[in-house]
N, C-alpha and C positions, 0 to 999 in steps of 0.2 A: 548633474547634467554632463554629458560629454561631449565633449569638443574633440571632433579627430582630425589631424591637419590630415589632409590629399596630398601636397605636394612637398618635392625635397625642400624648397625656398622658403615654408610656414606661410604662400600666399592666398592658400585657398584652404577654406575649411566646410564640415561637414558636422549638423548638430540635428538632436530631435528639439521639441518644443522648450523657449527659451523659458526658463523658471529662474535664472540667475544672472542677471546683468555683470556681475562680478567677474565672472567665468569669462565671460566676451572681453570686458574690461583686462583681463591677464592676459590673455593673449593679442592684445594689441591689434583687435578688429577694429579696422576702419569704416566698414560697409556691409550690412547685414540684408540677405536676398529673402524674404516670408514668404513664403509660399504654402505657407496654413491657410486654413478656414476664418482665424481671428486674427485680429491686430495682437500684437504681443503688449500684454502690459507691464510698463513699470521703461518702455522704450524712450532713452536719454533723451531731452530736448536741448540739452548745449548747442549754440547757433555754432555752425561750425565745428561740430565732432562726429557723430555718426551718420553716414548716407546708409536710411532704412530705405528699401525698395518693398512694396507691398504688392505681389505678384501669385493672385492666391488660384487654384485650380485643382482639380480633384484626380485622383488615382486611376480613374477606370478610361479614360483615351490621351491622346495627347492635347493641350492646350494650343489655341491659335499659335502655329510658326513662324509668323513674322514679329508679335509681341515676344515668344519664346528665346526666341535668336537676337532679338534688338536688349533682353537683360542679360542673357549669356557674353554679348559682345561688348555691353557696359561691363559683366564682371570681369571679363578678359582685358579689357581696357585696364584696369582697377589695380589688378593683378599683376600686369605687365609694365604696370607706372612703381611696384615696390607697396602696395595698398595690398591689408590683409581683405578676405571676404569669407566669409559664410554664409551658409546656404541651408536655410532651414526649413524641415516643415516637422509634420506632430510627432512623427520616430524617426523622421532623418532615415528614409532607407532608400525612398523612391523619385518623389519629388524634387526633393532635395540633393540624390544624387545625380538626377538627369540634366537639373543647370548647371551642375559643378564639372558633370560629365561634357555638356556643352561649353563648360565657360575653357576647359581643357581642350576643346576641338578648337575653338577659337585660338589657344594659343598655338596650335600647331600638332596636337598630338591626334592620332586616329582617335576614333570611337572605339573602334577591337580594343585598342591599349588604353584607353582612359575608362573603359567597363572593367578590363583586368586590373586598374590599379585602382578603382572606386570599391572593390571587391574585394580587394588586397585588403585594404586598409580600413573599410567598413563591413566585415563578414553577414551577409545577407544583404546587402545594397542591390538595388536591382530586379529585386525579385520579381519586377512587374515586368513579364516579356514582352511588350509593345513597348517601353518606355527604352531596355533591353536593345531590343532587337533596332530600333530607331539609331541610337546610339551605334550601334556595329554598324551600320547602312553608310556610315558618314566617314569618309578620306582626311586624311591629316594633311595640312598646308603650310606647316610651316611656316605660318606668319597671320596673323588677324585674318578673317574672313568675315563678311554680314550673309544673311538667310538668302539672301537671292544668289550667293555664290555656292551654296550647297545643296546638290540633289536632296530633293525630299523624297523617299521611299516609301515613307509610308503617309496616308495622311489621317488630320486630326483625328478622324475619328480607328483609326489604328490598323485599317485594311491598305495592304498596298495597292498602288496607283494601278490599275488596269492600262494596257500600252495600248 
């Protein structure tokens, strides 16, 4: 299974469907984002070690924005405290790079730059152009932001906003 760190800090990672708890355990993930179809089995129960977030939604539009943006801004939160994160779903290309790609915007970086560097570092990331294109739509701040502080350009269902 691979685990590809996203960022220079090791605080944000990038996996497909978890088959090895070990793998997570090495690199010193604190908080794992699922955004598969199944709950992952074999997922630590120690009271106080892993924050698993169960956030599951499908490939073909984009998922509610206010739920999307309210995990992104936990993992930004997460992130931003020195807390490792991963972000999984079944190949880790798309789902799972659009909340890592969010939880990035949250910390401050564009969407243009955090699609170039989810892309860098996961070759074929992205490949779903609404998920994409959602991503480049979104300004970098420079500091934490929630959903109601960023234009939404397109909506869930993947057509942009008619003005």
């Amino acid at each position: 299974m691979d685990v590809i760190r996203i960022d220079e800090r090791g605080g944000l990672y990038l996996s497909p469907d978890i088959d090895d708890w070990s793998a997570i355990q090495s690199h010193s993930i604190s908080a794992v984002i699922d955004l598969d179809g199944d709950l992952d089995p074999g997922v630590p129960t120690t009271p106080g070690g892993l924050l698993y977030v169960y956030f599951p939604f499908n490939d073909e539009t984009l998922p509610d924005l206010e739920k999307l943006h309210a995990v992104a801004a936990m993992g930004a939160e997460l992130v931003g405290t020195g807390q490792r994160v991963l972000c999984h779903c079944l190949l880790g290309f798309n789902r799972s790079a659009l909340v890592a790609g969010l939880i990035l915007v949250h910390l401050g970086m564009s969407g243009r730059e955090a699609v170039q560097l989810l892309r860098d570092r996961r070759p074929g990331a992205l490949y779903n152009e609404v998920f994409a294109a959602y991503l480049e739509s979104l300004p970098g701040r420079g500091h934490l932001v929630h959903a109601d502080q960023v234009p939404h350009a397109i909506r869930m269902e993947g057509k942009p906003e008619e003005a």
